[in-house]
TORPA-4810 file (N, C-alpha, C, O; in nm, 3 decimals):
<nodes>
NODE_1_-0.908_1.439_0.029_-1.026_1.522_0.042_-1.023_1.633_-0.062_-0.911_1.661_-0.105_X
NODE_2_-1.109_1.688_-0.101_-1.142_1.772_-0.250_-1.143_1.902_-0.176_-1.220_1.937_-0.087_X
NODE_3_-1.034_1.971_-0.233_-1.037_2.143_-0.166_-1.194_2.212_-0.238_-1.235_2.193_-0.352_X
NODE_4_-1.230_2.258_-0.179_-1.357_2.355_-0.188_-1.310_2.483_-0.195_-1.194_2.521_-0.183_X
NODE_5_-1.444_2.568_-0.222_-1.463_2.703_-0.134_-1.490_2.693_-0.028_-1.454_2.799_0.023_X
NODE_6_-1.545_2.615_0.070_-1.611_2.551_0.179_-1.484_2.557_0.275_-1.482_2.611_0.386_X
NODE_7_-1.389_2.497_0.220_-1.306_2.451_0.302_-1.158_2.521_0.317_-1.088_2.529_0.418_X
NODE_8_-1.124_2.588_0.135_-1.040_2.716_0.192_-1.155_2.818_0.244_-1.145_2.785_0.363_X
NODE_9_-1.241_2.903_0.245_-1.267_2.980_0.368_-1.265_2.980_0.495_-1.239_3.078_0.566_X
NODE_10_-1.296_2.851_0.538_-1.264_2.767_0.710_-1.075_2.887_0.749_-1.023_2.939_0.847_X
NODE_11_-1.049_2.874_0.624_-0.880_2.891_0.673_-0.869_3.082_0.761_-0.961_3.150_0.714_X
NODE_12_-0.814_3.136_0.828_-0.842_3.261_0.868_-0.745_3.323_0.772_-0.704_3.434_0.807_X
NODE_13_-0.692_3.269_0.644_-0.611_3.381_0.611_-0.678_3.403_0.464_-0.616_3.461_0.376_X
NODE_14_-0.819_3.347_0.444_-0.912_3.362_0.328_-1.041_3.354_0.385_-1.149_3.313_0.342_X
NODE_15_-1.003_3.408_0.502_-1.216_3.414_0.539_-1.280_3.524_0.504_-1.401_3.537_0.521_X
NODE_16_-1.183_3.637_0.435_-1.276_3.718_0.388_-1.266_3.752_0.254_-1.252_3.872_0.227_X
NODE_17_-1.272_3.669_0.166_-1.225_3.645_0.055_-1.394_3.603_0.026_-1.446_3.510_0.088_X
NODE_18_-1.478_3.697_-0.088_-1.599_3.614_-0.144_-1.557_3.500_-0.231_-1.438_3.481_-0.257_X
NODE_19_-1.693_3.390_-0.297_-1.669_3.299_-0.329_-1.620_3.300_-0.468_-1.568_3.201_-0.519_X
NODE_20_-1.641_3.445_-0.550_-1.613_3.434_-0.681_-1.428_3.404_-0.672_-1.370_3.311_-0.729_X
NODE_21_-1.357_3.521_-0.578_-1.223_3.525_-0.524_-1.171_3.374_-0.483_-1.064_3.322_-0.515_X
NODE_22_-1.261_3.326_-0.415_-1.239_3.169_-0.383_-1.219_3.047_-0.482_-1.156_2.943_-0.471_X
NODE_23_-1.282_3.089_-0.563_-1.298_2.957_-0.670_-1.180_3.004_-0.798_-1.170_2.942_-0.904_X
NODE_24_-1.112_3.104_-0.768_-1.006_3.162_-0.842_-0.909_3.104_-0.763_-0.817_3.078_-0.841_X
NODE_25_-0.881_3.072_-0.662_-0.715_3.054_-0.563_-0.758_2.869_-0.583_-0.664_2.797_-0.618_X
NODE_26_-0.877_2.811_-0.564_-0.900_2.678_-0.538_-0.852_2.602_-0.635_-0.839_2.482_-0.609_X
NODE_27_-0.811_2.655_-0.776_-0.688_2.518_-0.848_-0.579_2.497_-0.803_-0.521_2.389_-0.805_X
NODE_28_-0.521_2.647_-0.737_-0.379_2.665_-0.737_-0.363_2.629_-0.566_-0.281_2.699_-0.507_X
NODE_29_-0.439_2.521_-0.479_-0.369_2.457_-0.367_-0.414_2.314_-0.392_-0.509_2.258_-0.446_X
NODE_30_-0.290_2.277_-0.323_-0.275_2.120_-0.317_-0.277_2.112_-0.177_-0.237_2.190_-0.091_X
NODE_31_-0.347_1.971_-0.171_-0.305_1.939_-0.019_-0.213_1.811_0.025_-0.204_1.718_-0.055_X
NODE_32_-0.181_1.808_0.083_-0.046_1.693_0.151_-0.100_1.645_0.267_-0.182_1.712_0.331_X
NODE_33_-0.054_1.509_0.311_-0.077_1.484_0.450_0.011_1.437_0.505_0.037_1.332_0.445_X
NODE_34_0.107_1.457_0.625_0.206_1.377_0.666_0.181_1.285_0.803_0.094_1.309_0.887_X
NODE_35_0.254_1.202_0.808_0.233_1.102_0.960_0.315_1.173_1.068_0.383_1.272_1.041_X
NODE_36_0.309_1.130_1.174_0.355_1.172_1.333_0.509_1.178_1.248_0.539_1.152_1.131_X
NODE_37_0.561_1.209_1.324_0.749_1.258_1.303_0.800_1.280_1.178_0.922_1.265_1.172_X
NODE_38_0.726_1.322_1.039_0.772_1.335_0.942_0.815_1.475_0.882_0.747_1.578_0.890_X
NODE_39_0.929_1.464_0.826_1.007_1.591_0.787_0.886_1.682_0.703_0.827_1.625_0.610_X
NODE_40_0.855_1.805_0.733_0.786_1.850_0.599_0.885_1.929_0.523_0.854_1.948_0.406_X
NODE_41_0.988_1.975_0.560_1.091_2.057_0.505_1.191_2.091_0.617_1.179_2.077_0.739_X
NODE_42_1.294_2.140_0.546_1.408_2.191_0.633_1.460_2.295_0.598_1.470_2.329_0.480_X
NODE_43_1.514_2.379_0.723_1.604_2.490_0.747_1.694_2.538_0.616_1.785_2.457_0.593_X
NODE_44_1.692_2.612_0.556_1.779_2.646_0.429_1.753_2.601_0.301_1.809_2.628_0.195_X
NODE_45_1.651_2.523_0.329_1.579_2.464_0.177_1.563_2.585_0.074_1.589_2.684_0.142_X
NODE_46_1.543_2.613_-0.015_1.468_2.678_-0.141_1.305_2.703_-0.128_1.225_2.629_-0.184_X
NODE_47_1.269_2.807_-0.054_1.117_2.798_-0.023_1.007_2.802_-0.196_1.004_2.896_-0.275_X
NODE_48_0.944_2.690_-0.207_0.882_2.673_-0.307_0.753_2.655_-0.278_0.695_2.574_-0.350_X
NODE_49_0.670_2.724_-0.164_0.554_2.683_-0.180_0.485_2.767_-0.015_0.585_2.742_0.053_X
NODE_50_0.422_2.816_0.051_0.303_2.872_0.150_0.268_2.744_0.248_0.273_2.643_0.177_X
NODE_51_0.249_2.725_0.323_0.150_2.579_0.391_0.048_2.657_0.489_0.062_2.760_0.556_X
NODE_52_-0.044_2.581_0.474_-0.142_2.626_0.589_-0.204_2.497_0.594_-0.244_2.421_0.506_X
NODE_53_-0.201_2.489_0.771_-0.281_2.359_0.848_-0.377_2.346_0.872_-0.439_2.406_0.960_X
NODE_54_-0.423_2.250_0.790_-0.598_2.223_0.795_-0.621_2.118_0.956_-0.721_2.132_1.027_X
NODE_55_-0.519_2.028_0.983_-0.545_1.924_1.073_-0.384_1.872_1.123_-0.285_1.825_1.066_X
NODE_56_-0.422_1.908_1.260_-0.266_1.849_1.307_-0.189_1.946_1.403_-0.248_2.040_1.456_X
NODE_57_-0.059_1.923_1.425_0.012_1.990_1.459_0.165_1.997_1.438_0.234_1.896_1.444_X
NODE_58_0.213_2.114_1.414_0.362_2.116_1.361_0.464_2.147_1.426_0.431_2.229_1.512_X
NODE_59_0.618_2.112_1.429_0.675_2.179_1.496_0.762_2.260_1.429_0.826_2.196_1.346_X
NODE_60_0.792_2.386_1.432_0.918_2.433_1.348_1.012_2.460_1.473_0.975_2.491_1.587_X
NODE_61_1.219_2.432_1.399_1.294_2.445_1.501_1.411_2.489_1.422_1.424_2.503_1.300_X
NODE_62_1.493_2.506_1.521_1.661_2.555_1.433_1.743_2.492_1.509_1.745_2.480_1.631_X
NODE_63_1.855_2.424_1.378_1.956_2.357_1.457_2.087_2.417_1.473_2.136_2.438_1.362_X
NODE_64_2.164_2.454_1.570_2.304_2.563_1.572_2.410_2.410_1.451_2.379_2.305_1.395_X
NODE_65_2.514_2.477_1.465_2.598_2.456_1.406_2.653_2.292_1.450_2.681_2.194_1.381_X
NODE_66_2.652_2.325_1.643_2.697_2.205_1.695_2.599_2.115_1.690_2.651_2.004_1.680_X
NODE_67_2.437_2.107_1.694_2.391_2.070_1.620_2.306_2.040_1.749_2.246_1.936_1.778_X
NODE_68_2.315_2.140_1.809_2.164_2.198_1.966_2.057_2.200_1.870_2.085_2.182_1.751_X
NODE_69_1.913_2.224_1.914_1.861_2.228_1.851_1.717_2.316_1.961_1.667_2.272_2.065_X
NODE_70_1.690_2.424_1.900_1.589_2.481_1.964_1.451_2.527_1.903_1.426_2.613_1.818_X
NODE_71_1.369_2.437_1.977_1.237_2.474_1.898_1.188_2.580_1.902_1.184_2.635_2.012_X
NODE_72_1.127_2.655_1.773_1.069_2.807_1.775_0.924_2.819_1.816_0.879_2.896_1.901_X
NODE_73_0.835_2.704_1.720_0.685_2.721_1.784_0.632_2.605_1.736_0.688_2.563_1.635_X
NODE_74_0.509_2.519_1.795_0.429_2.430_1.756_0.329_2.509_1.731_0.289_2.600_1.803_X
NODE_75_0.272_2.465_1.591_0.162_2.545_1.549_0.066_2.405_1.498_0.110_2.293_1.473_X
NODE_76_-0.096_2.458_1.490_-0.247_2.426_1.468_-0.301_2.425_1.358_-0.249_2.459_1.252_X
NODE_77_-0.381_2.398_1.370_-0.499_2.386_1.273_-0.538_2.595_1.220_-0.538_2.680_1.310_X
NODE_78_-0.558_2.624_1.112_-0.578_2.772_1.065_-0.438_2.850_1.066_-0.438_2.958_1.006_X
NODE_79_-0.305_2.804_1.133_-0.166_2.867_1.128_-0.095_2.838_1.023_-0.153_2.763_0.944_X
NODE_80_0.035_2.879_0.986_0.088_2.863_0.850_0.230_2.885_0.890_0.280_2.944_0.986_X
NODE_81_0.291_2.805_0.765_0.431_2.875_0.781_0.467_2.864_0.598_0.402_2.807_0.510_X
NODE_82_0.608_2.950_0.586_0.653_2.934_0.512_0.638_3.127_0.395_0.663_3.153_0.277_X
NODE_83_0.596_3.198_0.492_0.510_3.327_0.475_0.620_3.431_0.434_0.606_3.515_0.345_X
NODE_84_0.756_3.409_0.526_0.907_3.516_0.494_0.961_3.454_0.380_0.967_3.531_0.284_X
NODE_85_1.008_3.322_0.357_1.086_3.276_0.205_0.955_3.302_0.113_0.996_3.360_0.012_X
NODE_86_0.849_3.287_0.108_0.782_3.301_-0.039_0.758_3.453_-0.022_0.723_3.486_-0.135_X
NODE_87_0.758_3.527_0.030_0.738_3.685_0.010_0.886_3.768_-0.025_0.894_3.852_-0.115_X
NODE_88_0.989_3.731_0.056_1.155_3.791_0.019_1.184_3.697_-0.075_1.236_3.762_-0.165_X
NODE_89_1.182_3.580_-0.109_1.268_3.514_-0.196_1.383_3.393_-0.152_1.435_3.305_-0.221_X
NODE_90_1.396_3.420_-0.036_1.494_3.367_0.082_1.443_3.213_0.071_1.335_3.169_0.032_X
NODE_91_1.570_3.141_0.123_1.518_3.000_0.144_1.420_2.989_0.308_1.381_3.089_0.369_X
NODE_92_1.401_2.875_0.345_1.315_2.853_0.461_1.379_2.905_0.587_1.497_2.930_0.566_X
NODE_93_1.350_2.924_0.682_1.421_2.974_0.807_1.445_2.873_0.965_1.514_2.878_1.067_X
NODE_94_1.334_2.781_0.903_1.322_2.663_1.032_1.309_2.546_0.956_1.281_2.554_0.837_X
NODE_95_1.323_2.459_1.002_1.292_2.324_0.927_1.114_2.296_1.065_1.081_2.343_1.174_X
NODE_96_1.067_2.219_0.989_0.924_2.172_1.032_0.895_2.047_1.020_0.923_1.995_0.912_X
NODE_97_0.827_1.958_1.130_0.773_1.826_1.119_0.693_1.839_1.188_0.673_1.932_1.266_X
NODE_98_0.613_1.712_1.164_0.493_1.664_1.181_0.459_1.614_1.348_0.465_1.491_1.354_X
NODE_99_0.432_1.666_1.461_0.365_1.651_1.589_0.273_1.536_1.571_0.321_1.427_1.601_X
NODE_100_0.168_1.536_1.534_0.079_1.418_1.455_0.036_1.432_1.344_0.076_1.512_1.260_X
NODE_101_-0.069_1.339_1.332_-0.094_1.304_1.166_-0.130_1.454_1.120_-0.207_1.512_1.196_X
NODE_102_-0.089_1.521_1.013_-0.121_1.646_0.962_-0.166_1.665_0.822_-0.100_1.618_0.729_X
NODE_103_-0.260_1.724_0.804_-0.322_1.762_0.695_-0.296_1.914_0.654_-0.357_2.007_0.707_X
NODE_104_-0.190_1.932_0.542_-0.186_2.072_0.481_-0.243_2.127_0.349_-0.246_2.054_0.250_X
NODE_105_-0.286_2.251_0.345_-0.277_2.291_0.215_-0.161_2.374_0.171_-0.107_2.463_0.236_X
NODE_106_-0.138_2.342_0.083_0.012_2.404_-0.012_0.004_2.500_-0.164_-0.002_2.452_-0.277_X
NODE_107_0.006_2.634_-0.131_0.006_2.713_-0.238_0.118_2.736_-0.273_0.200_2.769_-0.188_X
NODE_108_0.163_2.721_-0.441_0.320_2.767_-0.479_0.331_2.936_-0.481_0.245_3.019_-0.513_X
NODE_109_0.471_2.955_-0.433_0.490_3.041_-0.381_0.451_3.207_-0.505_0.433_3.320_-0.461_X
NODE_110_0.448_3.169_-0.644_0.446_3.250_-0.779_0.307_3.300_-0.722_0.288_3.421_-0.708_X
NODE_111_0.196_3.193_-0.685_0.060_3.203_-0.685_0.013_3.258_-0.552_-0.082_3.337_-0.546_X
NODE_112_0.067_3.224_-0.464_0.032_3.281_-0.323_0.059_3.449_-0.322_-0.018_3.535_-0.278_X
NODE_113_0.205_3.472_-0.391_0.263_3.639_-0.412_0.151_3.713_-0.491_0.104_3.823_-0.461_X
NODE_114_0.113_3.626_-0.609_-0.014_3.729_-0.672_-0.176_3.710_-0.617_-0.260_3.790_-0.660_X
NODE_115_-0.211_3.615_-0.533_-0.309_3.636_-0.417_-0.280_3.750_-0.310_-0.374_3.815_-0.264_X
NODE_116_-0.167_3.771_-0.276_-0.120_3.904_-0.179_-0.149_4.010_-0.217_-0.210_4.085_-0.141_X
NODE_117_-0.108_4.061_-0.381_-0.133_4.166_-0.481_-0.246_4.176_-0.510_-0.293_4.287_-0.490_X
NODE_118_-0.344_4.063_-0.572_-0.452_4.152_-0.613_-0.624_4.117_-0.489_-0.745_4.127_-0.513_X
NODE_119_-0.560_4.084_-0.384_-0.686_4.070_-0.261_-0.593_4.166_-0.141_-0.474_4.143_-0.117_X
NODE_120_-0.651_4.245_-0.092_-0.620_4.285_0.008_-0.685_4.264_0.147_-0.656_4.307_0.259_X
NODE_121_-0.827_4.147_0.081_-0.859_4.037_0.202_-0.740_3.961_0.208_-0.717_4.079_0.184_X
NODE_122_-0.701_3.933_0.210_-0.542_3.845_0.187_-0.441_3.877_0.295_-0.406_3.829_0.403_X
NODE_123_-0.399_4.009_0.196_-0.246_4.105_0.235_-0.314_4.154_0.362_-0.326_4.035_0.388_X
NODE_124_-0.351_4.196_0.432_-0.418_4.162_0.549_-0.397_4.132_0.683_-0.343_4.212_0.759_X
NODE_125_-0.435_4.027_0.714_-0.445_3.891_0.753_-0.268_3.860_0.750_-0.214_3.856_0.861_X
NODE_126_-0.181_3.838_0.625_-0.080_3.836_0.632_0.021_3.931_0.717_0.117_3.898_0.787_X
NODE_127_-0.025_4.038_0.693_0.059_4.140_0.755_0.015_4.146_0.916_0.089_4.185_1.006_X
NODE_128_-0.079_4.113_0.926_-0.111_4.096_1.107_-0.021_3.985_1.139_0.065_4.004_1.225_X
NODE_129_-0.033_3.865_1.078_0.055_3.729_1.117_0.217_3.765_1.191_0.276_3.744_1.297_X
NODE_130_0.249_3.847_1.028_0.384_3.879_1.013_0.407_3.990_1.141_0.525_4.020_1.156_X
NODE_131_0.332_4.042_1.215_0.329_4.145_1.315_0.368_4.087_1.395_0.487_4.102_1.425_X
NODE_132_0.249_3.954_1.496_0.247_3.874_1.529_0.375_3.814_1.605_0.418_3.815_1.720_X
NODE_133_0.414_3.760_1.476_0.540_3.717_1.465_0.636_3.768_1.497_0.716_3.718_1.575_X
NODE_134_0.648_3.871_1.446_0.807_3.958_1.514_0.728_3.994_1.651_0.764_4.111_1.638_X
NODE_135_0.654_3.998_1.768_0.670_4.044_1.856_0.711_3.939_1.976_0.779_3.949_2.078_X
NODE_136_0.606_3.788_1.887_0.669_3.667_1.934_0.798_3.632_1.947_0.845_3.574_2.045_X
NODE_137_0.864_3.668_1.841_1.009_3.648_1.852_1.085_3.712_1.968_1.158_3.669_2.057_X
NODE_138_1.035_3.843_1.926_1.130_3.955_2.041_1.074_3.909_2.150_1.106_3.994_2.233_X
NODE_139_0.986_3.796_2.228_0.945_3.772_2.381_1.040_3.678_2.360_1.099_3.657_2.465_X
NODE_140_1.093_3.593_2.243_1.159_3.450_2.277_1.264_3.505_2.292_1.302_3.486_2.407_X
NODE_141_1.378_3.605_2.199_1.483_3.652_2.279_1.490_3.738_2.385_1.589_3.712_2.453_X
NODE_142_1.413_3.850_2.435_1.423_3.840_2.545_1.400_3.780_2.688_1.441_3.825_2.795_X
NODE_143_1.320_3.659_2.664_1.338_3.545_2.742_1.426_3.444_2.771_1.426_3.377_2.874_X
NODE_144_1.523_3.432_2.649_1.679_3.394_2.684_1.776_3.478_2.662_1.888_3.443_2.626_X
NODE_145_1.744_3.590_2.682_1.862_3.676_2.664_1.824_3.735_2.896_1.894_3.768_2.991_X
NODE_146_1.728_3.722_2.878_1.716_3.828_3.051_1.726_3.730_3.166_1.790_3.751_3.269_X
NODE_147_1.633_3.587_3.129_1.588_3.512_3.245_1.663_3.361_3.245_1.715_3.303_3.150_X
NODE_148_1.654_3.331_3.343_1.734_3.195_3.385_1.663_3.081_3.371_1.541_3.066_3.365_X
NODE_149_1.756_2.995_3.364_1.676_2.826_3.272_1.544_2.781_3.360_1.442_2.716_3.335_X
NODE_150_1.602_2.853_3.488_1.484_2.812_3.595_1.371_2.848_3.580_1.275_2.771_3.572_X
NODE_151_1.365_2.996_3.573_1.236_3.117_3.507_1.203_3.032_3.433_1.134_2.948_3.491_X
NODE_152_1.227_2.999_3.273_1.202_2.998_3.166_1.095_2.837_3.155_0.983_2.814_3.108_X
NODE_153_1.229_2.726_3.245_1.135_2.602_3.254_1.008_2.614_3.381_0.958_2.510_3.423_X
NODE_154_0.971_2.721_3.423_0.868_2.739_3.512_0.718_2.815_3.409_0.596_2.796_3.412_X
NODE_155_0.792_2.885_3.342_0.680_2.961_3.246_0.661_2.829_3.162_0.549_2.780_3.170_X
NODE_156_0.752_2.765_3.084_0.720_2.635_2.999_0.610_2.590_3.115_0.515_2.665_3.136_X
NODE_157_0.626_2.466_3.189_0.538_2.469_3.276_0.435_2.483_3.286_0.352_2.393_3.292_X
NODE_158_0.412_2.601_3.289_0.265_2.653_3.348_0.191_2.690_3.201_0.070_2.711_3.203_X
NODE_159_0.264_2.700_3.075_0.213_2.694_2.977_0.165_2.603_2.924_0.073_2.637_2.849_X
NODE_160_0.189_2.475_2.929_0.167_2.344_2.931_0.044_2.283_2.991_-0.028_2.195_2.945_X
NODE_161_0.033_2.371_3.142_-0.123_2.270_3.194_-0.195_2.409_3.161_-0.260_2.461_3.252_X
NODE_162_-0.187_2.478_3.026_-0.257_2.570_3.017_-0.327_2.535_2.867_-0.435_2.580_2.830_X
NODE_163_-0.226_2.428_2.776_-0.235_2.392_2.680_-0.227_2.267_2.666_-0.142_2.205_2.602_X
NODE_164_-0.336_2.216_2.741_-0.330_2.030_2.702_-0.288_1.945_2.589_-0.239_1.833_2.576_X
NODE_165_-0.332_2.064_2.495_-0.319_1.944_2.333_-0.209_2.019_2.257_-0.211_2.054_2.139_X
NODE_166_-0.116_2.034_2.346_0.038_1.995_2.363_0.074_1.875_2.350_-0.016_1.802_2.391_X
NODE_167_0.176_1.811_2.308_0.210_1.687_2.349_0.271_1.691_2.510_0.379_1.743_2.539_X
NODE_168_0.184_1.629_2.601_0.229_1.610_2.747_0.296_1.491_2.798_0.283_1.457_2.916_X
NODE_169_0.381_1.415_2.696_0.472_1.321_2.732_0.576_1.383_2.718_0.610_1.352_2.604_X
NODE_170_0.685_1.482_2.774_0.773_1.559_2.702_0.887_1.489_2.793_0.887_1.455_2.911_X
NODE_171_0.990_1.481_2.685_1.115_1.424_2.752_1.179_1.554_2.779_1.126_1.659_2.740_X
NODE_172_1.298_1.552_2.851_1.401_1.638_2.885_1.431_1.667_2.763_1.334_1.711_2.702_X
NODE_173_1.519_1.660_2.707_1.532_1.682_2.559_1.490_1.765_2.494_1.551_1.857_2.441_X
NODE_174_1.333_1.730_2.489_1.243_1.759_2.395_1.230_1.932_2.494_1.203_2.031_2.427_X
NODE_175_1.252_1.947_2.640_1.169_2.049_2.662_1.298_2.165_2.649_1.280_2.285_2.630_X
NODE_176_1.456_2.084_2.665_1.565_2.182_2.668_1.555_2.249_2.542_1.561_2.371_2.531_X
NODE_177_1.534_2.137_2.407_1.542_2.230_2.273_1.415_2.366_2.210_1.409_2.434_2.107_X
NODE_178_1.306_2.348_2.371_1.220_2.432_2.332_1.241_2.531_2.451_1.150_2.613_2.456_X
NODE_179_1.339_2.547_2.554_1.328_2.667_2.651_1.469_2.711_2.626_1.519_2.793_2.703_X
NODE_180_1.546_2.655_2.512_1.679_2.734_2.504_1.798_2.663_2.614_1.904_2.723_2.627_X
NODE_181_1.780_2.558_2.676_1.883_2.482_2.701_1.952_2.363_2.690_1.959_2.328_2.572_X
NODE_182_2.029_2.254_2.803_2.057_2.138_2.762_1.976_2.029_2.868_1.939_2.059_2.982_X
NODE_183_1.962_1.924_2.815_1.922_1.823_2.863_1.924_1.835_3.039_1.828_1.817_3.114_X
NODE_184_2.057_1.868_3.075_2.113_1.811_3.211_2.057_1.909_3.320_2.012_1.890_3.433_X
NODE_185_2.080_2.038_3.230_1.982_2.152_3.355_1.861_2.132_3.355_1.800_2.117_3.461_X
NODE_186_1.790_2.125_3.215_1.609_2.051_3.246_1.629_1.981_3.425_1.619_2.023_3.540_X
NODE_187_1.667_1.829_3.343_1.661_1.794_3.467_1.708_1.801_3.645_1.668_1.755_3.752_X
NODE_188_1.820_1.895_3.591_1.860_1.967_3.752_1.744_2.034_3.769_1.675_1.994_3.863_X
NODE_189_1.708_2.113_3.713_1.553_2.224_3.759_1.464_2.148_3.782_1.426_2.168_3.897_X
NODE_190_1.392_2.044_3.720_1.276_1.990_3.788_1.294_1.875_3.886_1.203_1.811_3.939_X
NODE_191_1.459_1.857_3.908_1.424_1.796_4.091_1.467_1.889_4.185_1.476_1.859_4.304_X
NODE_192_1.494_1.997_4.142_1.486_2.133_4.246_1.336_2.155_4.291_1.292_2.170_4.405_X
NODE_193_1.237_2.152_4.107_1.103_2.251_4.206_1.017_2.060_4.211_0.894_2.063_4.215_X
NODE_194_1.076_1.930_4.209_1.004_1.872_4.293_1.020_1.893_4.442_0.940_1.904_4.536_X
NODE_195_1.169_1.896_4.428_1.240_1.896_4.600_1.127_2.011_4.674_1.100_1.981_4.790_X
NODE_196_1.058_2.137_4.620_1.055_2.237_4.677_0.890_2.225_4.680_0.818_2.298_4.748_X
NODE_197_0.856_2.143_4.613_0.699_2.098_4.619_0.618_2.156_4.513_0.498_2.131_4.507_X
NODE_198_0.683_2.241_4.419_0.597_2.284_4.307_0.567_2.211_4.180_0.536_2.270_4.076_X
NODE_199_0.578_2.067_4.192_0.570_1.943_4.072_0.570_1.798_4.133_0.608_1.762_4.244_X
NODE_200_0.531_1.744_4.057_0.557_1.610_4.104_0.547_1.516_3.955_0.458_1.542_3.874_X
NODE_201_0.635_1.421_3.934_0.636_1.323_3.853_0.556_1.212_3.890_0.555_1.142_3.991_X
NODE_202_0.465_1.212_3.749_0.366_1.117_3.707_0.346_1.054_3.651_0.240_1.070_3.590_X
NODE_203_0.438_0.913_3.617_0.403_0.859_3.489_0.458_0.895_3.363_0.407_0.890_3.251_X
NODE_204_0.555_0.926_3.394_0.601_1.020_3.285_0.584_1.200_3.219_0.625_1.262_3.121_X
NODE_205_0.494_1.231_3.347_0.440_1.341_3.335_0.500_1.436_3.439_0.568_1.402_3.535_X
NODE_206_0.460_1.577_3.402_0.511_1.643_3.584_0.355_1.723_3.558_0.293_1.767_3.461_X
NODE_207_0.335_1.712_3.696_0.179_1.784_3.751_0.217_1.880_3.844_0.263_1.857_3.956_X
NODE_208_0.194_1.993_3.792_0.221_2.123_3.899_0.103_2.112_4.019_-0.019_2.096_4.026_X
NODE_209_0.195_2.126_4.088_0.113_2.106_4.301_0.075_2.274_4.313_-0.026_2.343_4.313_X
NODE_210_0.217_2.293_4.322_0.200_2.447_4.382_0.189_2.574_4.265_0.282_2.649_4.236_X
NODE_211_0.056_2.576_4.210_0.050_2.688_4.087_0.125_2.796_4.128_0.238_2.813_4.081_X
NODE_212_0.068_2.885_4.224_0.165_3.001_4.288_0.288_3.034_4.287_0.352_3.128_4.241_X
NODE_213_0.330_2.874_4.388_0.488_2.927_4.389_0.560_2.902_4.249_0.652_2.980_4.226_X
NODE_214_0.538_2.828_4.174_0.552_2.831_4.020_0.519_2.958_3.928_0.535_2.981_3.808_X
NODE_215_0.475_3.017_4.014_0.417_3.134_3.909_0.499_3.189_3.992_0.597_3.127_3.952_X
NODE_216_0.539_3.250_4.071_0.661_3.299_4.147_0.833_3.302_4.083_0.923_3.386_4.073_X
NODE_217_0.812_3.156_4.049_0.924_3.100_4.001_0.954_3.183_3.834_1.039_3.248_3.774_X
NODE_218_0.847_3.137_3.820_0.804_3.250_3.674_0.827_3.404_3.637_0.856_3.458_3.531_X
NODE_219_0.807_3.444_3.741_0.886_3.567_3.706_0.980_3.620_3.769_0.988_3.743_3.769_X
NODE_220_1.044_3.566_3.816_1.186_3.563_3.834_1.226_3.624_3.990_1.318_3.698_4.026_X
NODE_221_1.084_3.544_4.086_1.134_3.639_4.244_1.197_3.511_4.302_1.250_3.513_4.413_X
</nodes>
């Protein structure tokens, strides 16, 4: 598909960018598309380039040493990553793949730094993200630094039938490396809150029964 002005303005981190400003940044992105489970980059790479998601969904995660692995955030359509290595210089901080089929645009990182400098429709927008972001973070560690796997897979949970276009086939696995634990307690916790009536397995699914007492569970009474 042919990048526009049309179509970088759609993006929220150039919607207020006029069109003369627009048709100045529109040589310097490329776009990429990747399939369901494909690497777009990894953790410690050499950051060479901005992404922002036109279509799809991403996951970024970090793997420890032993080689756990905990997801940081699935991000959308208008979100971005790659915003701390092309502004410090630093390599990447998460590695990222592809949720489903995804459509990005990709600014190199030389060209994105002097879009920051001379639009302050831009620098902006960026600096709210980057706000954003660190406050997000500080809820994810103090959510495994204060509360118990139980809390934590109850808020997952209820975040989930809050966000359908999530992926809602989630294995154990998949939900330990995103609430900060292992496989085996996932599943100790959700035949506790089936046992207790606040879920039930469906098909591969769990359907919260009891919103309340789940929301109970949630904050930690």
């Amino acid at each position: 598909m042919t990048i526009t002005v049309q179509t970088l303005s759609q993006l929220p981190f150039f919607a207020r960018l006029d069109d003369d400003a627009l048709r100045e940044i529109v040589p310097h992105v490329h776009e990429r598309t990747c399939s369901r489970g494909q690497v777009v980059l990894l953790e410690g790479d050499p950051c060479q380039a901005v992404y922002f998601i036109v279509r799809g969904l991403v996951r970024t995660h970090r793997t420890s040493l032993e080689g756990r692995e905990h997801v940081l955030a699935y991000l959308g359509p208008g979100e971005s990553f790659g915003l701390v290595p092309a502004l410090d210089g630093g390599p990447h901080l998460s590695s990222v793949d592809a949720v489903t089929g995804t459509t990005l645009y990709i600014i190199p990182c030389e060209h994105f730094r002097r879009i920051v400098r001379e639009h302050h429709e831009v620098a902006l927008p960026v600096l709210e993200h980057l706000a954003a972001e660190v406050r997000r973070l500080s809820d994810v560690v103090e959510d495994l630094a204060l509360h118990t796997v139980r809390t934590r897979l109850a808020r997952f949970l209820l975040a989930q039938a809050e966000h359908p276009q999530l992926p809602h086939r989630w294995t154990q696995e998949e939900i330990a490396a995103h609430i900060g634990t292992v496989r085996e307690m996932v599943g100790r916790t959700l035949r506790a809150f089936a046992a207790s009536g606040l879920i039930r397995r469906q098909r591969g699914r769990v359907v919260v029964v009891d919103r309340e007492g789940l929301e109970r569970e949630a904050t930690g009474r």
